[in-house]
Residue, then its C-alpha position, 0 to 999 in steps of 0.5 A: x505472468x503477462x506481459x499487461x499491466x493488471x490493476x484492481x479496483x475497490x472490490x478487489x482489494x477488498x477480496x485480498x486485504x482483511x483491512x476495512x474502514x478506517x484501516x483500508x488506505x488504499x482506493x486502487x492499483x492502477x498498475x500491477x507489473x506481476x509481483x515486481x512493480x505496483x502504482x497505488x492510489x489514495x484520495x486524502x479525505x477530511x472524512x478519516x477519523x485521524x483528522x480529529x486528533x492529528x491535528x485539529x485545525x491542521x489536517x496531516x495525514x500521519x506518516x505511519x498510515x502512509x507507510x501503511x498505505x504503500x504496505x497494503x498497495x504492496x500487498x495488493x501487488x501480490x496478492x493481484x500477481x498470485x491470485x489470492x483473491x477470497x484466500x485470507x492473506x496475511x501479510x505481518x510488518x517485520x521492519x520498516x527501514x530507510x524513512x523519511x518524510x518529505x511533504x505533508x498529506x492533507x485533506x484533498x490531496x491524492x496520495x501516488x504510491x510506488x512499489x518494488x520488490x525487492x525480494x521476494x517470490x511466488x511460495x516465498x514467506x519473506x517479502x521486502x519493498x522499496x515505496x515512495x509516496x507522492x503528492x502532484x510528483x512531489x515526494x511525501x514519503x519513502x521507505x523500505x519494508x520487510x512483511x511475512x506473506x502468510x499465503x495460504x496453502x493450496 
C-alpha cells in the first residue's frame, strides 16, 4: 500500500461495482486511503428516476439510496485498495446500524460521502464501515454498516 491517495474515476467504478443506471450512486472517489478511508462523490440530479415518485413537486433523494451510496464508495475503496478491478466483486448488506437522517438531498446538490473501515482485511469476508453523507459540510446522513466481500479468488 502507498502512502498516496488513489481515487477512481467513472470508468473505474464501473469495472469494480455490478450496479449500473439507475442503481449506480456513486460518480467518483476522489480519496482512496487503501482500504481504511475513502471520500465518494455524488451529483444529485432532477434526472434520477426516484425523483417521479419521492415526492412529486418535492424532490428528496431517499435515505436508503444515500445509505447505498456510501456502501458502494465503500465498496470502491476496497475494490481500489486490492485491486479487483474486471473481477466480479460482490459485495451483500448484512446490517445497517446506528441511522440517522440530518438534512434533506435534492436535485442540485453534491453528496460528499465519508468512509472508515471498521473491520476488515485483505482475504477477509466480513467488512463493517462507519460513513457520514454531507451536503456543503452539512451532515445528511451517517450510518455504520456491515457487508460480505464475496472477493474472487485468485
Amino acid at each position: 500500500m502507498s502512502d498516496a491517495l488513489q481515487s477512481a474515476d467513472i470508468q473505474l467504478i464501473q469495472r469494480i461495482l455490478p450496479h449500473r443506471y439507475p442503481f449506480l450512486l456513486v460518480d467518483r472517489v476522489v480519496e482512496i486511503d487503501g482500504y481504511q478511508s475513502a471520500k465518494g462523490l455524488k451529483n444529485v440530479t432532477m434526472n434520477e428516476p426516484h425523483f417521479q415518485g419521492h415526492f412529486p413537486g418535492n424532490p428528496i433523494m431517499p435515505g436508503v439510496t444515500i445509505v447505498e451510496a456510501m456502501a458502494q464508495t465503500a465498496a470502491v475503496m476496497v475494490g481500489v485498495a486490492l485491486d479487483l478491478a474486471d473481477k466480479d466483486l460482490g459485495v451483500y448488506f448484512m446490517a445497517i446500524d446506528k441511522c440517522k437522517f440530518r438534512r434533506m438531498v435534492v436535485p442540485g446538490d453534491v453528496l460528499e460521502m465519508r468512509l472508515t473501515t471498521t473491520r476488515g482485511k485483505p482475504g477477509g469476508k466480513v467488512w463493517k464501515f462507519a460513513g457520514v453523507a454531507t451536503v456543503e459540510g452539512e451532515m445528511a446522513a451517517e450510518a455504520e454498516f456491515t457487508a460480505m466481500m464475496d472477493l474472487p479468488t485468485a
